[in-house]
C-alpha positions as CSV (number, residue, x, y, z in Angstrom):
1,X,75.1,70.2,95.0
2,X,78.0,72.4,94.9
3,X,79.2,71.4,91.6
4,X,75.5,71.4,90.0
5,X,75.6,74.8,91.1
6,X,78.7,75.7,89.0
7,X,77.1,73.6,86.0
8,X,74.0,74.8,85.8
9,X,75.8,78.6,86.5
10,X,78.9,79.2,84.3
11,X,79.7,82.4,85.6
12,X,80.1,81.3,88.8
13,X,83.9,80.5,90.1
14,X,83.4,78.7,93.0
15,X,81.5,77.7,96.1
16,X,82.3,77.9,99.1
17,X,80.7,76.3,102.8
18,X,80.9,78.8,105.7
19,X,79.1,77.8,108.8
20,X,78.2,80.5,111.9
21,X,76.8,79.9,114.9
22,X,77.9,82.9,116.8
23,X,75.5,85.6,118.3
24,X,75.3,88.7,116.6
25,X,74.9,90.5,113.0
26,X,78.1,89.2,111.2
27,X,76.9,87.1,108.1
28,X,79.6,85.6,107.3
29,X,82.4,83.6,109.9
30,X,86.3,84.0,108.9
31,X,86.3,80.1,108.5
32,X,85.5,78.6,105.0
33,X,85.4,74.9,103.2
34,X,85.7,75.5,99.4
35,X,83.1,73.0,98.0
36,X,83.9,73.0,94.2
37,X,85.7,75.2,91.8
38,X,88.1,78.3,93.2
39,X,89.0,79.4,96.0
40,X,89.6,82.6,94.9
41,X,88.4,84.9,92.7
42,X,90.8,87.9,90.4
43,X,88.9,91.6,90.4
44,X,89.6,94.7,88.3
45,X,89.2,98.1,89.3
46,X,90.8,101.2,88.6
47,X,92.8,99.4,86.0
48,X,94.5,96.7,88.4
49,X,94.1,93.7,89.9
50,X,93.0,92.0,92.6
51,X,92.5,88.7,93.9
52,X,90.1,87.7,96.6
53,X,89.7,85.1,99.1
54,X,86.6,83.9,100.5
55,X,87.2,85.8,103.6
56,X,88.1,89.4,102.4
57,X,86.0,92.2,101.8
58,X,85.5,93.7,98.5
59,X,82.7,96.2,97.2
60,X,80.2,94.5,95.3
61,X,79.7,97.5,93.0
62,X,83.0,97.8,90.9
63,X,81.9,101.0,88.9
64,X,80.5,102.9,92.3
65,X,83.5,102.0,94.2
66,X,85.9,103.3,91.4
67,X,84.2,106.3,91.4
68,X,84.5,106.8,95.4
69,X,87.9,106.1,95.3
70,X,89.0,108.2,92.6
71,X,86.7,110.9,94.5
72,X,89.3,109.5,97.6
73,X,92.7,110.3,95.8
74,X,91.3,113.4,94.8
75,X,90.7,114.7,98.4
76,X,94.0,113.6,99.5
77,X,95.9,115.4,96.7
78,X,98.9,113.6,97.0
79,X,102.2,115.4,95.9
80,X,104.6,111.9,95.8
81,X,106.1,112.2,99.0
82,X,102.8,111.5,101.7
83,X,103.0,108.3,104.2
84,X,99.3,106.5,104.2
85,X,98.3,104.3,106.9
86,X,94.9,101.9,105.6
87,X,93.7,101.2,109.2
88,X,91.1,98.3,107.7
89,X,92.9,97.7,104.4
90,X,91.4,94.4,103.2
91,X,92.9,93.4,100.1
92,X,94.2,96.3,99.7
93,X,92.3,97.6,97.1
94,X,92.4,101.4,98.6
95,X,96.1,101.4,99.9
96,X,97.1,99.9,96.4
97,X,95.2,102.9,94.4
98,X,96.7,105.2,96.5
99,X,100.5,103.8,96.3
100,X,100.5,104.7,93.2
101,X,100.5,108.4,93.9
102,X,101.9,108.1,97.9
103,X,105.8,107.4,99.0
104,X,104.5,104.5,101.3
105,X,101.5,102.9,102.1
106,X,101.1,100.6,105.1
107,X,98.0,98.6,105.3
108,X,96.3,97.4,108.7
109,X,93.8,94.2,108.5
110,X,92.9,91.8,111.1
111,X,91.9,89.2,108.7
112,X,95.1,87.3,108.2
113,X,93.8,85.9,104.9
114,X,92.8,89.1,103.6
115,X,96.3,90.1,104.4
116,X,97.8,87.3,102.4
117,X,95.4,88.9,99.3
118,X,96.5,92.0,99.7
119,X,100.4,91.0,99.7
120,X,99.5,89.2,96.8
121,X,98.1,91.9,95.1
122,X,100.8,94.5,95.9
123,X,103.1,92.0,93.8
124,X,100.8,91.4,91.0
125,X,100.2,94.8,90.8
126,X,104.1,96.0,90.8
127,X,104.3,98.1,93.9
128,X,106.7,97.7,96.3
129,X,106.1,100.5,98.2
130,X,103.1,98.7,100.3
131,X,103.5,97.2,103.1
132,X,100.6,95.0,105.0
133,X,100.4,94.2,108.5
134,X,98.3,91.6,110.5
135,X,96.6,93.8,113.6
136,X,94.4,95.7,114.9
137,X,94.5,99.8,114.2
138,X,94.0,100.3,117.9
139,X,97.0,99.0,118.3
140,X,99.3,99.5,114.8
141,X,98.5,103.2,115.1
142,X,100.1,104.5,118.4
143,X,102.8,103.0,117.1
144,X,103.2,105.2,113.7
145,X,104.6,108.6,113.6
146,X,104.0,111.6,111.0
147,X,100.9,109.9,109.4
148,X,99.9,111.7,106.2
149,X,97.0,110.2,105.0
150,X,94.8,108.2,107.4
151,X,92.3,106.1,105.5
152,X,89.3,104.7,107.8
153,X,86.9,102.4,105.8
154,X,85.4,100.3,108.7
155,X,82.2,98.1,109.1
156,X,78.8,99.2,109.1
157,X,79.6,99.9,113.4
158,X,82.2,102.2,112.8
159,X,85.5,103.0,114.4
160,X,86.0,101.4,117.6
161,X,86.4,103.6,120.5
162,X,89.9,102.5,120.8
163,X,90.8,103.6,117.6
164,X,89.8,106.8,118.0
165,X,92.1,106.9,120.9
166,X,94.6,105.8,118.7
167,X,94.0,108.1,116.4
168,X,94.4,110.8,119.0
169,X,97.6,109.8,119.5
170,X,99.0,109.8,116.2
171,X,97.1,112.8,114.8
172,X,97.0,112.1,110.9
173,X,97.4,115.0,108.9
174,X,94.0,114.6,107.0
175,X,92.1,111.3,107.9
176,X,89.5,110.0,104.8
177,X,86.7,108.1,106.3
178,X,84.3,105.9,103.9
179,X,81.2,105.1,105.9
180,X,78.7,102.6,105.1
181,X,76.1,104.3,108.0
182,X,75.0,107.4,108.2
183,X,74.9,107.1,112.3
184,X,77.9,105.7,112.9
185,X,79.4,108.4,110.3
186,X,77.9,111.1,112.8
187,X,79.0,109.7,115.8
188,X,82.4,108.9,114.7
189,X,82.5,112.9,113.2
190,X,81.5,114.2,116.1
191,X,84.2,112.6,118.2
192,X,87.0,113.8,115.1
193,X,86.1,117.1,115.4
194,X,86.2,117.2,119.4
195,X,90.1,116.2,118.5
196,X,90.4,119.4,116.3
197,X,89.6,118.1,112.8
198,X,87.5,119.7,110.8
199,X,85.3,118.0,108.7
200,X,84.9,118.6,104.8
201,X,81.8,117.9,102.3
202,X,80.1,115.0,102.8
203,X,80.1,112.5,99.4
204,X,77.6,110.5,99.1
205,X,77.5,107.2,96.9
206,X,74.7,105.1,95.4
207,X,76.8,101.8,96.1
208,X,73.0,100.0,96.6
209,X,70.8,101.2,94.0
210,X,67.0,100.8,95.3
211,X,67.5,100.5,98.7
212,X,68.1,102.8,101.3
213,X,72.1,101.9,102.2
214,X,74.4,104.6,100.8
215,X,78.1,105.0,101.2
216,X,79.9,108.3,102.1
217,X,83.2,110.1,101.9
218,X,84.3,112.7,104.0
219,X,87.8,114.2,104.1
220,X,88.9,115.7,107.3
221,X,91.6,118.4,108.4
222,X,93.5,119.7,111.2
């Protein structure tokens, strides 16, 4: 079946089996049985590239998510010399754009195999000045010191409570947050701003035309 799929549709790279029997909302599993063709899959935006595992995130709508993150570097006006902590980096797709203009960039994922991608993709991509980490941002960020740049791009639920603790702790310069929820955006601005940041204009995205998801940008100060 797998490889009729791939006959019948050239354009498609690979299939891949994931199977998930847990309770809750999460489509997808972090375990995955490639079928036929690739296991991974090589992306362009902003003029690099990136490859992509069946695990890792990546936007689904190249030309929206070039335009929010171009919007992104453009709030942060980096000046060359800025350390950026990604606290759910992916593949790296938003800490690479940014090391291009930023002294260091670490990245944070808890996806191991995303991690691997985004490695990958600092290398293919010729910047050394990435670093990725395997953890959690609750726990990576009490740890960091003198954070320029915070970028938050979490799941549809938002930053975790914890985070927000650890973000207390390490008080970011400017923190960018890309939401994919409007309510968990609100929540999570309301607790930023009871830490002394100050919220900016609120960017919205069409990353879904003709439905009702959007995806916003907000860049906050303290």
């Amino acid at each position: 079946l797998a490889q009729a799929i791939m006959d019948a549709h050239p354009k498609v790279q690979g299939v891949v089996l994931c199977l998930n029997n847990k309770a809750g909302n999460a489509l997808l599993d972090v375990h995955f049985e490639r079928l036929a063709g690739k296991e991974r899959i090589l992306e362009t935006l902003c003029g690099m590239k990136f490859f992509l595992s069946s695990a890792s995130f990546f936007q689904v709508n190249p030309g929206q998510a070039e335009n929010l993150y171009r919007k992104a570097l453009e709030f942060a006006e980096l000046k060359g010399s800025e350390f950026v902590v990604d606290a759910y980096c992916g593949v790296g797709t938003l800490a690479l754009i940014f090391a291009q203009q930023a002294k260091k960039v670490l990245g944070i994922e808890c996806v191991s195999q995303a991690i691997d991608d985004a490695r990958e993709n600092g290398r293919e991509n010729g910047l050394g000045n990435a670093e990725f980490k395997v953890g959690r941002a609750e726990f990576e960020l009490p740890k960091l010191r003198e954070i320029d740049v915070l970028l938050l791009n979490p799941p549809r639920k938002g930053v975790d409570s914890l985070v927000i603790e650890a973000v207390a702790k390490s008080l970011p310069k400017k923190i960018l947050y890309v939401s994919c929820d409007p309510a968990t955006l609100a929540r999570d601005s309301r607790l930023l701003c009871d830490l002394g940041y100050r919220a900016g204009v609120f960017t919205p995205f069409d990353m879904f035309p003709q439905t009702s998801h959007v995806e916003t940008l907000v860049c906050f100060t303290r």
